[in-house]
DSSP file (Angstrom, degrees, kcal/mol; ACC not computed):
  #  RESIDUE AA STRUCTURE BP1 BP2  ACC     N-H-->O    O-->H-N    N-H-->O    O-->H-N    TCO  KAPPA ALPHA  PHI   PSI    X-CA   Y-CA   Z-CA
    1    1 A X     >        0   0    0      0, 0.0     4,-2.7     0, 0.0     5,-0.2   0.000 360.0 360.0 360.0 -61.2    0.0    0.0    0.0
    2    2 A X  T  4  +     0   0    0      2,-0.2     4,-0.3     1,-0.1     5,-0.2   0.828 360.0  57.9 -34.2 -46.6    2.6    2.4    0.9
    3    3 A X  T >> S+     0   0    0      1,-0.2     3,-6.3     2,-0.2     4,-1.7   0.940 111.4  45.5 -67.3 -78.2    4.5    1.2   -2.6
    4    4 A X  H >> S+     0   0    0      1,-0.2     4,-2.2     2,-0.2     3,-1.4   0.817 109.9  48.2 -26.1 -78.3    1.3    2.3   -4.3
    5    5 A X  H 3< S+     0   0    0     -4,-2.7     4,-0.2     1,-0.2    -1,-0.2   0.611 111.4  56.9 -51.1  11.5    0.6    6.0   -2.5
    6    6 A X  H <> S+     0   0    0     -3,-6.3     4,-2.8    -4,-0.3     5,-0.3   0.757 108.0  40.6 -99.6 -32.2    4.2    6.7   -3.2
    7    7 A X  H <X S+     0   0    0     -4,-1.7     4,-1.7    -3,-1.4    -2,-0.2   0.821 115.4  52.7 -83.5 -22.2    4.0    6.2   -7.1
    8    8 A X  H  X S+     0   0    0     -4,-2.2     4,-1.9     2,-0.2    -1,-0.2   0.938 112.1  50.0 -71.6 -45.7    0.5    8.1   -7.0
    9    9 A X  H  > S+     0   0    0     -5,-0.3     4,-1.6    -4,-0.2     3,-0.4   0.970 114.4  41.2 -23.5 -97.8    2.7   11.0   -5.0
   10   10 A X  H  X S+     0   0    0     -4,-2.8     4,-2.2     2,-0.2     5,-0.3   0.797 109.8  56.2 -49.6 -42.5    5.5   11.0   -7.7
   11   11 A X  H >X S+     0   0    0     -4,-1.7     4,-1.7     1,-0.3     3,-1.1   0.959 113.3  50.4 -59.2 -63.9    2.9   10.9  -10.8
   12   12 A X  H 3X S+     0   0    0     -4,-1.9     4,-1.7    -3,-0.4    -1,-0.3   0.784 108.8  42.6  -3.2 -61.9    1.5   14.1   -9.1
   13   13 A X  H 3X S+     0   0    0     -4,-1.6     4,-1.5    -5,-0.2    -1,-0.3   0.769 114.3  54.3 -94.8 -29.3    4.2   15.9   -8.7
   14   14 A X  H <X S+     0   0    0     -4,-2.2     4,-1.6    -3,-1.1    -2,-0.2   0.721 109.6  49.3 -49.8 -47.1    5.4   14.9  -12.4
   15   15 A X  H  X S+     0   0    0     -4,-1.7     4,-3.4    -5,-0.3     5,-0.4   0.965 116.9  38.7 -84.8 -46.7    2.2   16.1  -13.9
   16   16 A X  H  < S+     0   0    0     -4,-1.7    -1,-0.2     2,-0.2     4,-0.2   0.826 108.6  56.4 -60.1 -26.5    2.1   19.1  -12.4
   17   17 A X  H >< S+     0   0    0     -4,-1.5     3,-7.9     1,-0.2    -1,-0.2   0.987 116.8  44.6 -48.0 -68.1    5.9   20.1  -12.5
   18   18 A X  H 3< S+     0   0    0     -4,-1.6    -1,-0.2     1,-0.4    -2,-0.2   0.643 107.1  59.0 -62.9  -7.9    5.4   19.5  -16.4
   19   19 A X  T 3< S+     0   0    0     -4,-3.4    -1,-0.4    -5,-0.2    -2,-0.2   0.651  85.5 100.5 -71.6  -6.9    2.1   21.4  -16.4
   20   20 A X    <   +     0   0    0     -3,-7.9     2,-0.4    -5,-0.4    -3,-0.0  -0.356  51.0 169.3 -78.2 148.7    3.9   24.3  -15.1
   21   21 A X        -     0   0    0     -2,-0.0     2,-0.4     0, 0.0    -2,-0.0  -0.913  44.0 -85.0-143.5-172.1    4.9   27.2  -17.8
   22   22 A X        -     0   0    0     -2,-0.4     3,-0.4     1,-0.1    -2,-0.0  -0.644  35.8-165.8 -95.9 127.8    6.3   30.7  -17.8
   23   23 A X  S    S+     0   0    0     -2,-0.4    -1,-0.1     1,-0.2    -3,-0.0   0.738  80.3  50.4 -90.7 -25.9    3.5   33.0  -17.3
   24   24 A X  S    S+     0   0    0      1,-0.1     2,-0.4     2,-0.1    -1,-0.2  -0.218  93.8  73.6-110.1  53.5    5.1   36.3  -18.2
   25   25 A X        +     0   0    0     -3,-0.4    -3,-0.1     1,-0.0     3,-0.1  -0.789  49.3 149.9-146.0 131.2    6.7   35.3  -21.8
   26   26 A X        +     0   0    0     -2,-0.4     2,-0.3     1,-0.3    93,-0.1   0.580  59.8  62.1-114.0 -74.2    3.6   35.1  -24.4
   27   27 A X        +     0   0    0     91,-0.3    -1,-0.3     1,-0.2     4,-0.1  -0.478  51.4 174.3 -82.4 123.1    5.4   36.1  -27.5
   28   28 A X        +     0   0    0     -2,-0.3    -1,-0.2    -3,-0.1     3,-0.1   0.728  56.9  98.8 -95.2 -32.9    8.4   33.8  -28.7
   29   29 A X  S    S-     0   0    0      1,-0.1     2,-0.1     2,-0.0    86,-0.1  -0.319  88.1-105.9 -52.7 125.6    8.8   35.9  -32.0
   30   30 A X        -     0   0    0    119,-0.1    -1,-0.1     1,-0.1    -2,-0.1  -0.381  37.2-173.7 -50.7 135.8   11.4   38.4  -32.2
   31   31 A X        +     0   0    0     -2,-0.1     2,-0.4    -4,-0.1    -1,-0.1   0.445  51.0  93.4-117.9 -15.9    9.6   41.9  -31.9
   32   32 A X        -     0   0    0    117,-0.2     2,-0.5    90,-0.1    90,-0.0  -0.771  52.7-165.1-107.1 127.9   12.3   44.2  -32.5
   33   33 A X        +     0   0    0     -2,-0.4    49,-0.3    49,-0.1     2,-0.2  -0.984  20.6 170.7-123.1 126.4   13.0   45.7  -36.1
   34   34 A X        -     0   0    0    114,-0.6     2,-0.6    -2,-0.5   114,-0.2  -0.876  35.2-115.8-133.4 170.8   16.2   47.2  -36.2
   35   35 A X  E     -A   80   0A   0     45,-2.1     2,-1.1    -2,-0.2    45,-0.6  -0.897  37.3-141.2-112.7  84.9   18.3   48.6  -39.2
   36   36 A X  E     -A   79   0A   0     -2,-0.6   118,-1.6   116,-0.5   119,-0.4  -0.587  19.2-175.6 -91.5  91.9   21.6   46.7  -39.7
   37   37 A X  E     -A   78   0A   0     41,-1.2    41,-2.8    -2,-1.1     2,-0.4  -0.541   4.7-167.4 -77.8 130.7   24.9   47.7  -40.6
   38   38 A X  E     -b  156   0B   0    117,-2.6   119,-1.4    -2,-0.4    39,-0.3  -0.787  21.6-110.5 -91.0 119.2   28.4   46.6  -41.4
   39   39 A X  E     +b  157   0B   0     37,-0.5    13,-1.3    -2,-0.4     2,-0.5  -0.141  35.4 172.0 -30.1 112.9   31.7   47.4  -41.9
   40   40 A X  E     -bC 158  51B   0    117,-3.1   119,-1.9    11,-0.2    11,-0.3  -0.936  33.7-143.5-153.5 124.2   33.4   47.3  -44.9
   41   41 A X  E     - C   0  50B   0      9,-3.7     9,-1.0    -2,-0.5     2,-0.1  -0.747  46.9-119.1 -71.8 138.3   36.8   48.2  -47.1
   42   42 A X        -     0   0    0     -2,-0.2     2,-0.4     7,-0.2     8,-0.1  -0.406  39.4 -86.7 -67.4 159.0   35.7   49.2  -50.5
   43   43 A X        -     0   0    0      6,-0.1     2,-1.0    -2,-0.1     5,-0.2  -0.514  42.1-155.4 -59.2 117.7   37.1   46.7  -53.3
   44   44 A X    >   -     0   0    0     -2,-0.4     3,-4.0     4,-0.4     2,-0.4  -0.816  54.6 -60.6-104.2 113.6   40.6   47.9  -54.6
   45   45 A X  T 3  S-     0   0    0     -2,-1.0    -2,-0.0     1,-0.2     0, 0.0  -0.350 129.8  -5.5  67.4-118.4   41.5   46.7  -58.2
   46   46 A X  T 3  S+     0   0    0     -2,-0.4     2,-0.4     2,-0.1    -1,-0.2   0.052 111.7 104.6 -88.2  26.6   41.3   42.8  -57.6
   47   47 A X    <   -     0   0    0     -3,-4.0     2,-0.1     1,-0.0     3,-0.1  -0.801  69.5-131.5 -91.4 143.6   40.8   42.9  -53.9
   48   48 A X        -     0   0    0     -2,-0.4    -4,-0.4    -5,-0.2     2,-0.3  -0.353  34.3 -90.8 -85.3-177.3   37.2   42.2  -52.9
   49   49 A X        -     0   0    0     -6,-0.1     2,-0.5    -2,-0.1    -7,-0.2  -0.634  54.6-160.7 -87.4 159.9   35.5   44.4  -50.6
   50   50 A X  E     -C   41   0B   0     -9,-1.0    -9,-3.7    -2,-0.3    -3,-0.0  -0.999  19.0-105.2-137.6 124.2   36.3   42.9  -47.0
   51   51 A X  E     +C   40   0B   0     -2,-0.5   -11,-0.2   -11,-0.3     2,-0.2   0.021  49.5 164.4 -15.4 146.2   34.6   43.2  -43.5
   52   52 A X        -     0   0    0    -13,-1.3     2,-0.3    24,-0.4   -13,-0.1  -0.860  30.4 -86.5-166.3-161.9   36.5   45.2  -41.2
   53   53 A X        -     0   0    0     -2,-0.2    23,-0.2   -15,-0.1    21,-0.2  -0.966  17.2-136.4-125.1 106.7   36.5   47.2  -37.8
   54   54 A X  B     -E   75   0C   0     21,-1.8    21,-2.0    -2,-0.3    20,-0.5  -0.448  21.3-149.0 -59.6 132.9   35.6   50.8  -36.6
   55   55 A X  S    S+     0   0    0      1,-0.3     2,-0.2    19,-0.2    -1,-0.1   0.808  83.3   5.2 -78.1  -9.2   38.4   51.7  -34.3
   56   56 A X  S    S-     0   0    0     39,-2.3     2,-0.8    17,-0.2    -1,-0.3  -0.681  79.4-146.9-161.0 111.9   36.2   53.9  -32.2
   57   57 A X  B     +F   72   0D   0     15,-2.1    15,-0.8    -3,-0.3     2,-0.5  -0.722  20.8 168.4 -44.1  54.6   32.5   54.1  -32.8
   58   58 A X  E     +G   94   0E   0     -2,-0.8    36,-1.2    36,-0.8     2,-0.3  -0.872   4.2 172.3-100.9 122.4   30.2   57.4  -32.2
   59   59 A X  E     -G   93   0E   0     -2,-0.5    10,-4.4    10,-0.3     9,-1.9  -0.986   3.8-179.7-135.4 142.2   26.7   57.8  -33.4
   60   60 A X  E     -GH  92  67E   0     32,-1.5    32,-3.5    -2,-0.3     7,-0.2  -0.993  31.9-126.9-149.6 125.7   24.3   60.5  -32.6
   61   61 A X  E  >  -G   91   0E   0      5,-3.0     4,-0.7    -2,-0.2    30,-0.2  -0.385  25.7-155.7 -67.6 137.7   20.9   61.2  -33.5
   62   62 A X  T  4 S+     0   0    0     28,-2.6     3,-0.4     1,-0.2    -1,-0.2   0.967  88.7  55.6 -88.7 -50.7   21.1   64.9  -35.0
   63   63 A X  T  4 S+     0   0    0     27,-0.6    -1,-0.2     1,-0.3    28,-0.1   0.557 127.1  15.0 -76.7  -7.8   17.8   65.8  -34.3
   64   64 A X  T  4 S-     0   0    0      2,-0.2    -1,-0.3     0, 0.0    -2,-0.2   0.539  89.0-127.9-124.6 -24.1   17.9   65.1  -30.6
   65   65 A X     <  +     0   0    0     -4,-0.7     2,-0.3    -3,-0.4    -3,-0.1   0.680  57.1 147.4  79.9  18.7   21.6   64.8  -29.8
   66   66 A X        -     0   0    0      1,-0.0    -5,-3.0    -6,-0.0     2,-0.4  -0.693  45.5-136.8 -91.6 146.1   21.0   61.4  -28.1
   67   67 A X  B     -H   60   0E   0     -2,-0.3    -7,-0.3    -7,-0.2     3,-0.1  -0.778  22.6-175.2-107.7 145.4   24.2   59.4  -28.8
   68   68 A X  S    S+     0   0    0     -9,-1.9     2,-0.4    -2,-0.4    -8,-0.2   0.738  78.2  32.5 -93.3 -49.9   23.5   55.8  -29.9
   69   69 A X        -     0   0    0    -10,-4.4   -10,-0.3     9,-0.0     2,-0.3  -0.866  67.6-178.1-100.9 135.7   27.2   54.8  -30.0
   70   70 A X  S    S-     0   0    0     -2,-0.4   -12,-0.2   -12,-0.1   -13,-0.1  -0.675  71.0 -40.0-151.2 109.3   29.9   56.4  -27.6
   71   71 A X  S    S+     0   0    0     -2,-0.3     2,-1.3     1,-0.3   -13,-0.1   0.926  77.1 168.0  70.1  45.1   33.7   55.4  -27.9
   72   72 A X  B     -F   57   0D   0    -15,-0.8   -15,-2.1     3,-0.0     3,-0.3  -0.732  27.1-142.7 -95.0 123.2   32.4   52.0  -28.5
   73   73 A X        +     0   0    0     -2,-1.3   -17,-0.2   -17,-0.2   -18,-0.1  -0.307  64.7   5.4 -67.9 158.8   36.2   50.2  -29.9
   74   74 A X  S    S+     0   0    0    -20,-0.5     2,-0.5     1,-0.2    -1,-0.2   0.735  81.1 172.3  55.4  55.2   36.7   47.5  -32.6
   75   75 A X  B     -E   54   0C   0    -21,-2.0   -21,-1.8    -3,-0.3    -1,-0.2  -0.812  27.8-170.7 -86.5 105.0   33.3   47.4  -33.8
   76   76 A X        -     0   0    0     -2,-0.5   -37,-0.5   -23,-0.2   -24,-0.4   0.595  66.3 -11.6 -95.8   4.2   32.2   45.4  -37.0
   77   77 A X        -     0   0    0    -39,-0.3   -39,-0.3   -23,-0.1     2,-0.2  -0.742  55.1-121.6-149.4 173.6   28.7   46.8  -37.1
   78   78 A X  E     -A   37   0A   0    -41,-2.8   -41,-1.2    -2,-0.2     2,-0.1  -0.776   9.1-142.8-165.5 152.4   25.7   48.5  -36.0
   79   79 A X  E     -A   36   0A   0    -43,-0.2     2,-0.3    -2,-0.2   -43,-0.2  -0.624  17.4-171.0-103.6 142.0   22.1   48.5  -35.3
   80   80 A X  E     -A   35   0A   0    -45,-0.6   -45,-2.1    -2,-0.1     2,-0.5  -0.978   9.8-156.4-116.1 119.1   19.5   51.8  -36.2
   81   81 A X        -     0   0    0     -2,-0.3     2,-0.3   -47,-0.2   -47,-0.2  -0.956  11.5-156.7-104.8 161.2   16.0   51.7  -34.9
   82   82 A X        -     0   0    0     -2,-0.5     2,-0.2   -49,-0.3   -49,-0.1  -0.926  17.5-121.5-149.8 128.4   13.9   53.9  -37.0
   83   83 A X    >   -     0   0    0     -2,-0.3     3,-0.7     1,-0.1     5,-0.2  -0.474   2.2-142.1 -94.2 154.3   10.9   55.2  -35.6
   84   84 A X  T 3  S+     0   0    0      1,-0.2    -1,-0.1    -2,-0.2     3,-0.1  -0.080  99.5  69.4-105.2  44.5    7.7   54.3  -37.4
   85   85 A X  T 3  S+     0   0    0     -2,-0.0     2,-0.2     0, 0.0    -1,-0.2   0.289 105.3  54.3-119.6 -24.1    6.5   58.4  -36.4
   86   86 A X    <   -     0   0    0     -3,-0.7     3,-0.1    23,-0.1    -4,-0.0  -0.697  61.1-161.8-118.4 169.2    9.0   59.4  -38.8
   87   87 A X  S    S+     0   0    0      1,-0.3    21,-0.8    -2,-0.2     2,-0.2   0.039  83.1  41.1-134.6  37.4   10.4   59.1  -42.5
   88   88 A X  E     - I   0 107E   0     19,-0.2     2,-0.3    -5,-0.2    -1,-0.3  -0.785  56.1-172.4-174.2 135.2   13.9   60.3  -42.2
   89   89 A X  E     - I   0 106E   0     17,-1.9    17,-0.9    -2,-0.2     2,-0.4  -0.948  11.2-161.9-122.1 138.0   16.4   59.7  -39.5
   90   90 A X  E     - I   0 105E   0     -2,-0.3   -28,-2.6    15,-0.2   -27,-0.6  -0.938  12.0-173.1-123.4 127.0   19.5   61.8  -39.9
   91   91 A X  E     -GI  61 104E   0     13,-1.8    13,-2.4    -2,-0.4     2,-0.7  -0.803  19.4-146.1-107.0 156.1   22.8   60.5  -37.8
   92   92 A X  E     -GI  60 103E   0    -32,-3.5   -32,-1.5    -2,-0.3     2,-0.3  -0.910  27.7-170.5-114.9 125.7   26.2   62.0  -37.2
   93   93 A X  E     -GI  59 102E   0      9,-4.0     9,-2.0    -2,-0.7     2,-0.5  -0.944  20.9-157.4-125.8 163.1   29.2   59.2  -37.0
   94   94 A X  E     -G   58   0E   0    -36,-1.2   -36,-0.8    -2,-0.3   -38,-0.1  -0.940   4.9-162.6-129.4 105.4   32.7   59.1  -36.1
   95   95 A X  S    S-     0   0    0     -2,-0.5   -39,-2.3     5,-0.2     2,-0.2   0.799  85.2 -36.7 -61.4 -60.1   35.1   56.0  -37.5
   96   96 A X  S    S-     0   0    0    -41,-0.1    -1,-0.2   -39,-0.1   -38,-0.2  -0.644  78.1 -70.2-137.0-156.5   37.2   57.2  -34.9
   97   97 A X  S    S+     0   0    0     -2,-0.2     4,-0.1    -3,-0.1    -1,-0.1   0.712 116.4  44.4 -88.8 -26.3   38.5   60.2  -32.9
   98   98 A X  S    S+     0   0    0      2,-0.1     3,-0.1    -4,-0.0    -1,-0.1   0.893  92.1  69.4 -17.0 -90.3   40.6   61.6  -35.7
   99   99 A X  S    S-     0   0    0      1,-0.1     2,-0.1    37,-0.0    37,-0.1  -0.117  92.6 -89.9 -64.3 155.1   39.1   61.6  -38.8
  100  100 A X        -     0   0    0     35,-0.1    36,-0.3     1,-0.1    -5,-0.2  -0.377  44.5 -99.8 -84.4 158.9   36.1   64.1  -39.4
  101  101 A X        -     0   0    0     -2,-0.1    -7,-0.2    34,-0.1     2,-0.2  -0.305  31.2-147.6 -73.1 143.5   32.5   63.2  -38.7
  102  102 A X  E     -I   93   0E   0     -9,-2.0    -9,-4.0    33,-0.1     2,-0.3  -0.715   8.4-132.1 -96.0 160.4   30.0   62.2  -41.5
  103  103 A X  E     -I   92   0E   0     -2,-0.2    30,-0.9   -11,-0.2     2,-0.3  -0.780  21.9-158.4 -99.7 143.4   25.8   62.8  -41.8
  104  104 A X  E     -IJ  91 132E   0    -13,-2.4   -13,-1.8    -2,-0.3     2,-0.6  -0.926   3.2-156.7-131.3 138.9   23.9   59.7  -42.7
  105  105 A X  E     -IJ  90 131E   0     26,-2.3    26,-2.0    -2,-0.3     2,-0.2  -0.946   8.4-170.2-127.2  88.4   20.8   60.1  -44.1
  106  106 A X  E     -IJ  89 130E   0    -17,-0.9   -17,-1.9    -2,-0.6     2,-0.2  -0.582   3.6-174.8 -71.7 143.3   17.6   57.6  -44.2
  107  107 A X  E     +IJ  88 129E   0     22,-1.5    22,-1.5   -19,-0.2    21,-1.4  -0.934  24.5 139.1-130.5 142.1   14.8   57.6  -45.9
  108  108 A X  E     - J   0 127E   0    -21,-0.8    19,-0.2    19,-0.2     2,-0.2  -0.878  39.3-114.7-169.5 173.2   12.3   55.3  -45.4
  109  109 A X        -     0   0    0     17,-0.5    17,-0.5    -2,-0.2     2,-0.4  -0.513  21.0-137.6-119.2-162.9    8.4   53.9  -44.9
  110  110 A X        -     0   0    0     15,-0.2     2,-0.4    -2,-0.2    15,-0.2  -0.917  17.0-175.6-146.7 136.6    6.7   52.4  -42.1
  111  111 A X  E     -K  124   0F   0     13,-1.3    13,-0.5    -2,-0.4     2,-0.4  -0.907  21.5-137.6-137.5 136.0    4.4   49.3  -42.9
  112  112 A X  E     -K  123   0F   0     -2,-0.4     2,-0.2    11,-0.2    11,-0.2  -0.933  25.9-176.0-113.6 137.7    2.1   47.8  -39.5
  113  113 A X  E     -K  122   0F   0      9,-0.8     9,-1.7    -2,-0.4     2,-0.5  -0.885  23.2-141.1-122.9 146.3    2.3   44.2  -39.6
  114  114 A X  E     -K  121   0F   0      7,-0.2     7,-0.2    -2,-0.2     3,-0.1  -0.966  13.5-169.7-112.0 139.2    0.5   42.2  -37.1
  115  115 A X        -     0   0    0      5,-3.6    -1,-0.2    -2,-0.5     6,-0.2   0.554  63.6 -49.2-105.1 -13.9    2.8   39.1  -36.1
  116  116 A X     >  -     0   0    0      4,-0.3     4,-4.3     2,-0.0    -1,-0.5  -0.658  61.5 -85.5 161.2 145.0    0.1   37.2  -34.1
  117  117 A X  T  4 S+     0   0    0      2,-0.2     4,-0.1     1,-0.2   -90,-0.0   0.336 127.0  43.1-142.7 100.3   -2.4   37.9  -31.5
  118  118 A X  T  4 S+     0   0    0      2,-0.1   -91,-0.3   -92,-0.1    -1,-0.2   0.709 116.2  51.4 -91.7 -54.8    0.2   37.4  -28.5
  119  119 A X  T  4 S-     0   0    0      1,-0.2    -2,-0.2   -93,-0.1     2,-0.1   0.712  95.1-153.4 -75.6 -40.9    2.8   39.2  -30.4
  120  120 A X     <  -     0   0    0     -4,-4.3    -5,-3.6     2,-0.0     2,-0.5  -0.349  40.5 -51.9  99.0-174.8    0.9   42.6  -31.3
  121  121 A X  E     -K  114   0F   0     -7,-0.2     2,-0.3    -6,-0.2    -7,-0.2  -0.722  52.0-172.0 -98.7 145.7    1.8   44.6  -34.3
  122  122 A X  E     -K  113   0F   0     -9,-1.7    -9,-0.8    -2,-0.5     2,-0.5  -0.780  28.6-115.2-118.3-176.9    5.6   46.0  -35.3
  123  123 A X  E     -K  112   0F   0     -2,-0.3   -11,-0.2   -11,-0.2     2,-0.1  -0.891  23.1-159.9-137.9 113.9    6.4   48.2  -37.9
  124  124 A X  E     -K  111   0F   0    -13,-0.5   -13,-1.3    -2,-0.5     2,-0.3  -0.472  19.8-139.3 -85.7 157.5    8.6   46.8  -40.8
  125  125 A X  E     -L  147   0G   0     22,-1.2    22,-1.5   -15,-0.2     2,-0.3  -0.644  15.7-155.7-116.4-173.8   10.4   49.5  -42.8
  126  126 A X  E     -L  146   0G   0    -17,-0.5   -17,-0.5    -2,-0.3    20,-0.2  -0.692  20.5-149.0-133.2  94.1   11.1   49.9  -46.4
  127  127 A X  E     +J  108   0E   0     18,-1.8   -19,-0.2    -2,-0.3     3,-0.1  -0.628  18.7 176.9 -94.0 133.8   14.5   52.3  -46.8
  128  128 A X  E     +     0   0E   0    -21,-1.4   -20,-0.2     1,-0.2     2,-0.2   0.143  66.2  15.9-122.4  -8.7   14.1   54.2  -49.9
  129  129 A X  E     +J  107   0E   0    -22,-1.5   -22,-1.5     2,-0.0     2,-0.3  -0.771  56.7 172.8-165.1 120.5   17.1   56.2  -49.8
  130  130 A X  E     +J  106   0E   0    -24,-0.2   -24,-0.3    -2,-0.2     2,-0.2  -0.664  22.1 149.3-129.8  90.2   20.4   55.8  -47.6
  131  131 A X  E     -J  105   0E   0    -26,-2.0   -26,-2.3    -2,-0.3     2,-0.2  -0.636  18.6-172.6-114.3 177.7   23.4   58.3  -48.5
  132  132 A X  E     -J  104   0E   0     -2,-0.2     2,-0.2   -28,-0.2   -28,-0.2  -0.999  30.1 -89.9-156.5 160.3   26.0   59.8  -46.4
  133  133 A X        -     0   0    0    -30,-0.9     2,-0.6    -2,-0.2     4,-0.4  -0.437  35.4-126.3 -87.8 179.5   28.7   62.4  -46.7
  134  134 A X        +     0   0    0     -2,-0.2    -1,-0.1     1,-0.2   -32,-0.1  -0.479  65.3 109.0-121.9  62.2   31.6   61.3  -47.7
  135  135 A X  S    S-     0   0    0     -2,-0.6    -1,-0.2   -35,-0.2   -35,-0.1   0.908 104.5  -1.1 -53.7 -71.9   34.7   62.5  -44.9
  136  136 A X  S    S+     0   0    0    -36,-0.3     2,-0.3    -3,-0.3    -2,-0.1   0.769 128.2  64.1 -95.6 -68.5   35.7   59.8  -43.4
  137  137 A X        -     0   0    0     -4,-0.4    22,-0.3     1,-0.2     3,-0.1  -0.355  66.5-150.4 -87.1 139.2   33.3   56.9  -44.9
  138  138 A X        -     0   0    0     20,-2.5     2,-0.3    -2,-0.3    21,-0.2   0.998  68.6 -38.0 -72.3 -38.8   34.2   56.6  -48.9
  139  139 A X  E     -D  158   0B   0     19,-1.0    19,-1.8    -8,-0.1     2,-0.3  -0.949  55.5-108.6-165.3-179.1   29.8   55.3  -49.7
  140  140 A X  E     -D  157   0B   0     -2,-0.3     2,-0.3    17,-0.2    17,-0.2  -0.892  21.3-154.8-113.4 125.7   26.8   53.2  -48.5
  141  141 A X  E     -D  156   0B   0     15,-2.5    15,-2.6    -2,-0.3     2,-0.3  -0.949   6.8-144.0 -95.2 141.1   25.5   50.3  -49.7
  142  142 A X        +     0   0    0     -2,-0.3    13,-0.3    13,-0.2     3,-0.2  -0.721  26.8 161.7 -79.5 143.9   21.8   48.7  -49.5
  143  143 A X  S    S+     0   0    0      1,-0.3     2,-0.2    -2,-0.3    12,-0.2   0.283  70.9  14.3-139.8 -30.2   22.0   45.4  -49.3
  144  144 A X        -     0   0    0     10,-0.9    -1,-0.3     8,-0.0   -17,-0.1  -0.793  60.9-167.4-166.8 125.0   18.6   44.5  -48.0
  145  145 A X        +     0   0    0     -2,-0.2   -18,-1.8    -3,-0.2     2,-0.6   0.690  67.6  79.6 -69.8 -35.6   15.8   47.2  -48.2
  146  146 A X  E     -L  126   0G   0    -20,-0.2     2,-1.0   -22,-0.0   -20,-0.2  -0.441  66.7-156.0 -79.5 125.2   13.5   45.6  -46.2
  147  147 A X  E     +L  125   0G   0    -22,-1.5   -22,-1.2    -2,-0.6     2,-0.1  -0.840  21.7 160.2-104.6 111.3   13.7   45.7  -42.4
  148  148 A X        -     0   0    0     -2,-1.0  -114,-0.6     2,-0.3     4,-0.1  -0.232  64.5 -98.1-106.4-159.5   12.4   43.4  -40.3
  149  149 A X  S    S+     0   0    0   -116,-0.2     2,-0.5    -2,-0.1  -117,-0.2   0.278  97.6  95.8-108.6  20.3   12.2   41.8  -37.2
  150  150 A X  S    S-     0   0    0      2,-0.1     2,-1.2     0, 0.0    -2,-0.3  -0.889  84.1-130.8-100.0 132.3   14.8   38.8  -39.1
  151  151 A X        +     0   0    0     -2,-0.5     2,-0.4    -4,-0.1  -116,-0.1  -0.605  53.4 136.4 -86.3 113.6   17.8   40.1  -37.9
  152  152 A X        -     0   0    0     -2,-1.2  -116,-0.5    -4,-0.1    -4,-0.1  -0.995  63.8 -72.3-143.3 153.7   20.4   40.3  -41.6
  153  153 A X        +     0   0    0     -2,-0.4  -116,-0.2     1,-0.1   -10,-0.1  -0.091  49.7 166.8 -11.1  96.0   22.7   42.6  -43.1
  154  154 A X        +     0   0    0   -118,-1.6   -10,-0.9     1,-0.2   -11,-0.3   0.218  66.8  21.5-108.8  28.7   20.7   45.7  -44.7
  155  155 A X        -     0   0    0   -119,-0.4  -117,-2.6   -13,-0.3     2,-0.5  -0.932  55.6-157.2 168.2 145.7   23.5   48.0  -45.3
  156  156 A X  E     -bD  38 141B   0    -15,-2.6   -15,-2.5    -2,-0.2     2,-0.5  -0.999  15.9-157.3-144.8 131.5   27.6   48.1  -45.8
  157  157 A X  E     -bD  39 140B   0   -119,-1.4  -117,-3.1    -2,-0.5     2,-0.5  -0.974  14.2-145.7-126.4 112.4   29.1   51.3  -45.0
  158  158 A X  E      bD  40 139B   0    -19,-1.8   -20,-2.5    -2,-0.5   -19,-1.0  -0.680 360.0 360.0 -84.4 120.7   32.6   51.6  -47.0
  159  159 A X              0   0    0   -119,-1.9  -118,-0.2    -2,-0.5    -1,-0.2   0.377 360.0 360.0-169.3 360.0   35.5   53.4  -45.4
């Protein structure tokens, strides 16, 4: 008898552990659409263009002066979120401490998507224009127009 009310015990305590779940994560889908860039040597002659490293990172939103980046070293990328209120973000960056700063300049759309609903709506973008001046960084490339919430390469910034 005893054998028996122990294995009724454990079966108990088994179903419930494995009923148990996380009550505060609903949405497993990434939610967050950011704008990704990389680092890049332009192609010389028969070199291809190659990944590389900012040696000291600063980006700053002009239109507020909130800095995104600060002194961040040996960086091979970076993420932009682009607010779906607006359709042009303009940032000021730094390669380093040296060299002089450049503007870059998106332009872009805002699309609401509903991912599910657990998950809510995001706003994917569509960049219609990305230039920058040209101090420091020699050009901008698009790479992937589309932004989403998939995180890949949408931009290669040569310098």
């Amino acid at each position: 008898m005893k054998l028996f009310f122990l294995t009724i015990c454990f079966v108990a305590v088994v179903f419930f552990a494995s009923s148990c779940k996380d009550e505060y994560t609903f949405c497993e889908t990434p939610t967050a659409v950011s704008f990704n860039n990389q680092f890049f040597k332009p192609a010389m002659g028969a070199t291809p263009e190659t990944p590389t490293l900012a040696p000291n990172l600063n980006i700053k939103l002009i239109s507020s002066g909130t800095s995104i980046y600060s002194n961040q070293p040996n960086i091979i990328g970076f993420v932009l979120n682009l607010s779906p209120a607006s359709d042009t973000a303009r940032y000021q960056i730094s390669i380093d401490n040296v060299q002089p700063k450049d503007t870059l300049t998106i332009v872009y759309n805002s699309t609401k998507v509903n991912l599910s609903a657990v998950c809510g709506d995001v706003f994917y973008k569509r960049i219609l224009s990305y230039k920058t001046t040209t101090h420091t960084i020699d050009s901008v490339r698009l790479t992937n127009p589309i932004v989403t919430n998939i995180e890949v390469e949408n931009a290669r910034v040569f310098f």
